[in-house]
C-alpha positions in Angstrom: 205.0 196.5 234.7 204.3 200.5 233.9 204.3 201.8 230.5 204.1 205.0 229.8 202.9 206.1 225.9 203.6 209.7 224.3 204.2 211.4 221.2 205.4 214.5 220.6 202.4 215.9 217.9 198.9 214.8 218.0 197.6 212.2 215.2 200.4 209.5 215.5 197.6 206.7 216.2 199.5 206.9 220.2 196.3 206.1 221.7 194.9 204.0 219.2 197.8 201.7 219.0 198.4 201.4 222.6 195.2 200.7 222.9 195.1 197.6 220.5 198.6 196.6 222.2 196.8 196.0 225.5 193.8 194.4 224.0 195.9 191.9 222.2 197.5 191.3 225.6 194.5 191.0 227.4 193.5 188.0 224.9 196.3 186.4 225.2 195.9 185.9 228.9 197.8 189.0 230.5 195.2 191.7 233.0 196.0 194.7 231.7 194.8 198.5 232.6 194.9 201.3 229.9 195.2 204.3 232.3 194.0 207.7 230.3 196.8 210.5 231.1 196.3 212.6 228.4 194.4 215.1 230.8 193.3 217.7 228.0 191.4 214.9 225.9 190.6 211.8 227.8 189.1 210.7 225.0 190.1 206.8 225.4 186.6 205.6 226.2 185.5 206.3 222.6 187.9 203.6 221.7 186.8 200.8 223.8 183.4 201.6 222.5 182.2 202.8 226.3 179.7 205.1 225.1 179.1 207.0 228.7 182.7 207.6 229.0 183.7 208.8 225.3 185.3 212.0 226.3 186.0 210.9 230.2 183.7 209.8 233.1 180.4 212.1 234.0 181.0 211.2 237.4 183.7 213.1 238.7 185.0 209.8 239.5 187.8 209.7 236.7 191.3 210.0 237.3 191.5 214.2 237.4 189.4 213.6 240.0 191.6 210.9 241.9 194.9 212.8 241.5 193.6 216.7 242.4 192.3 214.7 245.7 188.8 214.6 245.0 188.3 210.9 245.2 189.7 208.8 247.3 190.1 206.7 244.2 189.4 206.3 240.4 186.8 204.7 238.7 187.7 201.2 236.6 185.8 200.4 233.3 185.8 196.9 233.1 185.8 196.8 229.4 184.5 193.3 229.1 181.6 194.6 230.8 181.1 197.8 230.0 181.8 197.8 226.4 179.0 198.8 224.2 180.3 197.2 220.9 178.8 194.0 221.2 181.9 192.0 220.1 183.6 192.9 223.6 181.1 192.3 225.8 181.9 189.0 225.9 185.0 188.1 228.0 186.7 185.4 225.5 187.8 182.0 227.3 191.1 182.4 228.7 191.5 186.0 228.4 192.6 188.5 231.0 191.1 191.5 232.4 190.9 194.2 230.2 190.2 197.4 232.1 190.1 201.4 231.1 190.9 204.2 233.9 188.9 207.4 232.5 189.8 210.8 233.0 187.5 213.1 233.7 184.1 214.8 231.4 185.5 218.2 230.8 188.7 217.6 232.8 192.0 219.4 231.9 195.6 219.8 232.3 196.6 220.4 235.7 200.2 221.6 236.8 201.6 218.7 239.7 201.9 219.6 243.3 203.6 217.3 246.0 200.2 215.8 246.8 199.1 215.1 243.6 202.6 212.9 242.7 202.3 211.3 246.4 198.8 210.5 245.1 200.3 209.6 241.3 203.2 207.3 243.0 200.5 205.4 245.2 198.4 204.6 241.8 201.0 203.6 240.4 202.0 200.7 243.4 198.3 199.8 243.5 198.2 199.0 239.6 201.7 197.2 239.4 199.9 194.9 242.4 196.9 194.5 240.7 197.6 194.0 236.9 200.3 192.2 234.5 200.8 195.3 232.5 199.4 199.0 232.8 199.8 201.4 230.1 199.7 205.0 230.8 198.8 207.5 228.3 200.2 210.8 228.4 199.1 214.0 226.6 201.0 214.6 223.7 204.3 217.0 223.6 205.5 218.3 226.7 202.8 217.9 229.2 201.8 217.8 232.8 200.9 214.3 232.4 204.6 213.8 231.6 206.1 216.4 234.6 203.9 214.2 236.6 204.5 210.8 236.4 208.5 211.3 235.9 208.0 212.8 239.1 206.2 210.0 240.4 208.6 207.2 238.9 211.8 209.0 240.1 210.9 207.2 243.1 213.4 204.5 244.3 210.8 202.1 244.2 210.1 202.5 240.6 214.0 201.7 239.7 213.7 199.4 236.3 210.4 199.0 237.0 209.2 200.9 234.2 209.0 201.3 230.2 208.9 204.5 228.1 207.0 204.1 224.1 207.2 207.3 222.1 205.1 207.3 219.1 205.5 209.2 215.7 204.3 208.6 212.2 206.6 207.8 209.3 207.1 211.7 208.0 210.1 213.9 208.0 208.1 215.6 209.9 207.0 213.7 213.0 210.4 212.3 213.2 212.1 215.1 213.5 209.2 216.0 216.4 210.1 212.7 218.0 213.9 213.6 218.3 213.3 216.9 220.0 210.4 215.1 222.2 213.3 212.9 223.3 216.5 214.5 223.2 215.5 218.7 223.0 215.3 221.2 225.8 212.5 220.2 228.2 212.3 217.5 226.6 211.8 213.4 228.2 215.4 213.0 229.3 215.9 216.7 230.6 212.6 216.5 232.6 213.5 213.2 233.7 217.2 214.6 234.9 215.8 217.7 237.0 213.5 215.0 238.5 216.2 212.7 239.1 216.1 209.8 237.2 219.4 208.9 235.5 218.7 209.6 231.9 221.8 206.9 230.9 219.2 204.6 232.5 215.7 206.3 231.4 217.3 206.1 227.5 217.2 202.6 228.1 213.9 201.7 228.9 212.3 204.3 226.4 211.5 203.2 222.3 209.9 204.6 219.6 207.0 202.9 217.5 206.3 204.2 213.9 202.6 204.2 212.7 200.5 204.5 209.5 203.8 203.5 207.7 203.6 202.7 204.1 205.9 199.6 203.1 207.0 200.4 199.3 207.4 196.3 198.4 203.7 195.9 199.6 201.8 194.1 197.4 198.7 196.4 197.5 201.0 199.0 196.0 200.2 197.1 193.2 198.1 199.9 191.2 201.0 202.6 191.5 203.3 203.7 188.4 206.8 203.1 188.6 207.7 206.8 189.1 205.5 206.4 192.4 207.1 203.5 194.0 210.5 204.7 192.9 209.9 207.8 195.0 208.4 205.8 197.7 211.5 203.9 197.9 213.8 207.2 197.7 211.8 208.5 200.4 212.0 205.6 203.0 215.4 205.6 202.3 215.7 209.3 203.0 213.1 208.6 206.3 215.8 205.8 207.6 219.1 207.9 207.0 217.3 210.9 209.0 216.3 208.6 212.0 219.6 207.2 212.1 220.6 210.8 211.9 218.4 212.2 214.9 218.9 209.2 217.0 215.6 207.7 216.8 216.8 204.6 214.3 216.9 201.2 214.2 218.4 200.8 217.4 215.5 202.9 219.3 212.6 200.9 217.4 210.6 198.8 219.0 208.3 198.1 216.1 206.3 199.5 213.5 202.3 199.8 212.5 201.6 199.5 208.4 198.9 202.3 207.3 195.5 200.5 207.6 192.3 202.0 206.3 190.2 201.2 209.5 192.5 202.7 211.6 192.4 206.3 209.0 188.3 206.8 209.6 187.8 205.3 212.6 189.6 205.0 215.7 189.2 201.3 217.2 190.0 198.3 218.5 190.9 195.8 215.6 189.0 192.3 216.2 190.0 189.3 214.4 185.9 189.4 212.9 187.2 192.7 211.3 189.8 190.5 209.7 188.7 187.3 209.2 185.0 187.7 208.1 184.5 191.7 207.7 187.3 192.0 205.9 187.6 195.5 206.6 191.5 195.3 208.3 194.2 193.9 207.2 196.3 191.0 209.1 199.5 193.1 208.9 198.3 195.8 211.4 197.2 193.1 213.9 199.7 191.1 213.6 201.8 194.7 214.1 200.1 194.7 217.4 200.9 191.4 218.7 204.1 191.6 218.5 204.7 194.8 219.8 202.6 193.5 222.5 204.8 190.7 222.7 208.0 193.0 222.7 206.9 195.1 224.7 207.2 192.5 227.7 210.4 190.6 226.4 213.4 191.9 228.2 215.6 191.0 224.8 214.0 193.9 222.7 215.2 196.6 225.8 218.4 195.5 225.6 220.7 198.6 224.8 222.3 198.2 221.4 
């Protein structure tokens, strides 16, 4: 299965998230590849803790390099491997193959041609053979990256074959983003029109995920007056009404991700050490991730409402 992860504003933990989503995955048996689309900042290595890859592969090996025809194919981080954090360098028993697709050291954007979608559509085939799940992440807003691969998945062969996360955080703001990211001019289902998908069926198979959200009945609210919380309360309220509002409610959500301190300073995958015996994340946010992990694979939760 392809799934392709976007956001229409920078800062909605897109990268992050997805990036825990498929490590839980991988542990729980599935191989997955975390293929780094967002061409202006393939920054993805930093979070699997591959220190010669932090900002994309030296090697002109990466995937800008693949796609503009340079290589006849991309490099694959074996993250079990590769990792320099010392808690993933050992493959657990039972888990799956966790693998990263870097873009390139000081790649960029690049506007798509015939060849580079031919050469797009062909990845595409060869990672749906290879691994369980393959998660694709796209620059933010609307990018080449995005042009690209609905050109590449307009495909017949790509019919149902593919799921669509869009990520914002749990502001007026980035929801209102998230709405126009979807449903604006030039947006995801326009672009996906012009390159002929059926946006009826595209709708379908896209969600939103809401991050760093701030549950007012949380316990560790604890230390907050009662004019706070009321106003937290007022304001989730408020946030709800203007999802609903710009179509990107309850029926659209896949899941959500609480607000988790490790996640605000640094930008990581969550192990269950840094749960369990660190004590520096909480159990919400991970168990956030698996089951948006497990959602994300479960037919049931794409089921138009």
């Amino acid at each position: 299965m392809l799934v392709f992860a976007t956001s229409d504003k920078g800062g909605t933990g897109r990268s992050v998230t997805s990036s825990n989503i498929m490590y839980r995955r991988a542990l729980h048996g599935s191989d997955v590849c975390y293929a780094d689309f967002d061409f202006g900042s393939p920054t993805a290595g930093s979070i699997f803790d591959v220190d010669n890859a932090l900002r994309g592969t030296p090697d002109s090996d990466g995937l800008h390099s693949y796609l503009q025809g340079i290589r006849s194919e991309a490099r694959k981080i074996e993250v079990w491997k590769e990792s320099d954090r010392h808690s993933l360098r050992r493959r657990p028993a039972l888990a799956g193959r966790l693998v990263l697709l870097p873009g390139d050291l000081g790649g960029a954007e690049f506007a798509a041609t015939a060849e580079i979608v031919d050469r797009c559509a062909r990845l595409f085939r060869d990672l749906e053979e290879e691994f369980d799940l393959t998660l694709v992440d796209l620059s933010a807003g609307r990018s080449y990256a995005t042009g690209i691969v609905l050109a590449a998945t307009a495909r017949p062969e790509f019919a149902g074959r593919f799921r669509w996360i869009v990520y914002h955080r749990w502001t007026r703001q980035h929801v209102l983003a998230a709405a126009n990211l979807i449903y604006g001019h030039q947006g995801i289902l326009e672009t996906a029109r012009d390159c002929g998908h059926d946006p009826v069926e595209l709708k379908a198979a896209l969600r939103t995920v809401r991050t760093a959200v701030v549950d007012p009945e949380r316990d560790e609210l604890g230390g907050l007056s009662e004019a706070q919380i009321a106003w937290l309360r007022a304001s989730n309220r408020g946030l709800r009404e203007l999802a609903t509002t710009e179509r990107v409610g309850r029926t659209m959500l896949l899941g959500s991700v609480p607000l988790d301190p490790v996640l605000q300073w640094r930008e990581q995958l969550i192990s269950d050490n840094d749960v369990l015996d660190r004590g520096i994340a909480n159990e919400a946010t991970v168990k956030a991730f698996e089951s948006l992990g497990k959602r994300l694979v479960t037919d049931e939760a794409w089921e138009t409402l």
